[in-house]
Structures are given as structure tokens and as C-alpha cells.
PAZAPA-4460 file (N, C-alpha, C; in steps of 0.05 Angstrom, whole numbers, plus 32768, in hexadecimal, padded with zeros to 4 digits):
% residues 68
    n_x    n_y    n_z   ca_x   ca_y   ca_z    c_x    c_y    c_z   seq   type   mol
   7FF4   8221   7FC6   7FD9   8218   7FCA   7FC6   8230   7FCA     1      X     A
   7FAD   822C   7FB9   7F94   8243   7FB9   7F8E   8248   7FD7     2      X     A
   7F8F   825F   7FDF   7F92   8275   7FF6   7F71   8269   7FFD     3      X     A
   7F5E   8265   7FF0   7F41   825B   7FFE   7F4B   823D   8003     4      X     A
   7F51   822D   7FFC   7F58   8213   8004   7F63   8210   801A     5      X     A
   7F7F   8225   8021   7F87   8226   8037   7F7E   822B   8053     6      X     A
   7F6A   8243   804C   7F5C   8247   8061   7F48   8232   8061     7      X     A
   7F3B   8226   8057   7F2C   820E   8058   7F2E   81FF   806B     8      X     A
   7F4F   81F5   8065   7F59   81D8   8078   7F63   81E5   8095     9      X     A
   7F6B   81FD   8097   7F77   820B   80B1   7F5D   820C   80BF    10      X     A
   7F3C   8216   80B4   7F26   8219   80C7   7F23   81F5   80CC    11      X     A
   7F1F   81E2   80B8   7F16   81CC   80BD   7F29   81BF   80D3    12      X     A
   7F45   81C8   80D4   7F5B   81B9   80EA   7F5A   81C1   8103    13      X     A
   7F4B   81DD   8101   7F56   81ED   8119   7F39   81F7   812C    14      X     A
   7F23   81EC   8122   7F0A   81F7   812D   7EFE   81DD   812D    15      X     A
   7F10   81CA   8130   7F07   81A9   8140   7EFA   81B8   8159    16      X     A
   7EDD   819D   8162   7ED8   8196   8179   7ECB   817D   817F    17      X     A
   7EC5   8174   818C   7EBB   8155   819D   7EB4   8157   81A8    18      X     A
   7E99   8147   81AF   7E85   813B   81C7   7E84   8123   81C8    19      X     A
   7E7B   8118   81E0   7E80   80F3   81E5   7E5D   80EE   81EC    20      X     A
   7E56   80DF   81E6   7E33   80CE   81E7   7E4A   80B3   81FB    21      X     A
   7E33   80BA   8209   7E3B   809A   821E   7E1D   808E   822D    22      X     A
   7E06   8083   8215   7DED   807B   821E   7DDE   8095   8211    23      X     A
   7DD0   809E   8223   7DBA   80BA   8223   7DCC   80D6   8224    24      X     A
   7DED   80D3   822B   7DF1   80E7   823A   7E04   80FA   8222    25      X     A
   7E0C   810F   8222   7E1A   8119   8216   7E2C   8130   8222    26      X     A
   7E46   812C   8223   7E5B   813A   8231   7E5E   815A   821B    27      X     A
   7E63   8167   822F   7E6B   8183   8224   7E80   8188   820F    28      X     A
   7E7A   8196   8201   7E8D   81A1   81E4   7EAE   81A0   81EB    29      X     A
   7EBA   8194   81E2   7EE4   8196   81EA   7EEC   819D   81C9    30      X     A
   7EFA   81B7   81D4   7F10   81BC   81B7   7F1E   81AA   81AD    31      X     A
   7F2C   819C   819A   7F3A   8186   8193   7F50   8199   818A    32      X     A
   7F64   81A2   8195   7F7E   81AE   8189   7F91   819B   8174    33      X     A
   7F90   818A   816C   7FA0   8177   8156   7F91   8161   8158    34      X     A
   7F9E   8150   8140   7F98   8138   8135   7F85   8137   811E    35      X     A
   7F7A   8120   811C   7F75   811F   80F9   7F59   811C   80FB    36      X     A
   7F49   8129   80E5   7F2E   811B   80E4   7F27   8102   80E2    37      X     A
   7F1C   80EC   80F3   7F1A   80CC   80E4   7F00   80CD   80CD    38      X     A
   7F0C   80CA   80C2   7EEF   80C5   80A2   7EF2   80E7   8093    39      X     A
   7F01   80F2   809B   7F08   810B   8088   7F0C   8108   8069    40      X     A
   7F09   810D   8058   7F19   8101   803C   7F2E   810D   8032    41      X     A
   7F35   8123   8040   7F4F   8132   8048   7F60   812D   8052    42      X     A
   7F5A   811C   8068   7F76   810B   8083   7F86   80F8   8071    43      X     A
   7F81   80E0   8060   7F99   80CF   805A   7FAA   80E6   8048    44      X     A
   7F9F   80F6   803A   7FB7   810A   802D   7FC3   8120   803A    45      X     A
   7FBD   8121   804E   7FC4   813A   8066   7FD8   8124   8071    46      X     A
   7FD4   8115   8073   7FE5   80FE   808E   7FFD   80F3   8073    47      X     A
   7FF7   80F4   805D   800F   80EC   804A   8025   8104   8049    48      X     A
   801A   8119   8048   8029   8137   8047   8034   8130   8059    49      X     A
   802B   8135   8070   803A   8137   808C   8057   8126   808B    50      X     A
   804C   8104   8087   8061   80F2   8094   8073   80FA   8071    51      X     A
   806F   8106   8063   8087   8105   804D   8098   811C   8055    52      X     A
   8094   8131   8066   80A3   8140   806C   80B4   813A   8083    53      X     A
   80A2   8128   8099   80AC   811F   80B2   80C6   8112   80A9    54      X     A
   80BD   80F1   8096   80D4   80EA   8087   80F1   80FA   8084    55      X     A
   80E6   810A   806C   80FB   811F   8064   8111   8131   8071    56      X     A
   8108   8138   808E   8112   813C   80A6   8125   812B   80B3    57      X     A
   8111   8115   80B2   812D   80FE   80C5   813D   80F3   80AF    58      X     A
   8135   80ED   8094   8152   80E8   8082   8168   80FB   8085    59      X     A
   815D   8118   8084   8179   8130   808B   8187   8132   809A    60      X     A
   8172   8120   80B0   8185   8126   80D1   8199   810F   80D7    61      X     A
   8199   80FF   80C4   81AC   80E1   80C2   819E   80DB   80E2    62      X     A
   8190   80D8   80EF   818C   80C4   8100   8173   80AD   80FE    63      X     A
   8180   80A2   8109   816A   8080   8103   817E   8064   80F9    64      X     A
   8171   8057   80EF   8183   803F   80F0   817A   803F   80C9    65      X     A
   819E   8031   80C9   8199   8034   80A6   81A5   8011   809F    66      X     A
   819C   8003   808B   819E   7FE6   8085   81AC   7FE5   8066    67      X     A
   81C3   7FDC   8065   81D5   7FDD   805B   81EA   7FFC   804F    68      X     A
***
């Protein structure tokens, strides 16, 4: 993967933060250490990567339940 792309998605994943509105009021800045952007256009293909490797993992490790 192009070395600018990479760093792209590492600043966009890793320099998350959040504030909450509740009426008038607005709570102070919180780091977000993981999880996904909601409405990102990056997240459903970030979250496909992920669970195809996750997959890939538990097929090797033979555990789970297998049907026929």
C-alpha cells in the first residue's frame, strides 16, 4: 500500500476525538482510542479487511462449530 495512504488512515484512526451536545451544553474533548468512523467511506472496507482476517484466524485455529 502507497506509504501516503498509509499514513493517511493511521492519522485519521488514531487522532479520533468526541464531544457530546446535550441541549445548550457541550462536554469537553475525549480521545477515542478505537473503533470505526460512523459515515466514514473508509469504515465498511476497513471493517471487511478486518473480519476477513479475523475469519482466517479462526478457520486455522479449528475452533468453533463446523456443520457437516
Amino acid at each position: 500500500m502507497c506509504p501516503i495512504v498509509t499514513g493517511f488512515l493511521v492519522n485519521l484512526y488514531t487522532s479520533q476525538v468526541i464531544r457530546t451536545k446535550w441541549e445548550n451544553v457541550m462536554s469537553e474533548i475525549v480521545s477515542v482510542s478505537n473503533g470505526v468512523k460512523q459515515g466514514g467511506v473508509m469504515s465498511p472496507i476497513l471493517f471487511i479487511i478486518y473480519m476477513d482476517e479475523l475469519l482466517i484466524k479462526l478457520i486455522v485455529s479449528g475452533v468453533g462449530c463446523y456443520i457437516n
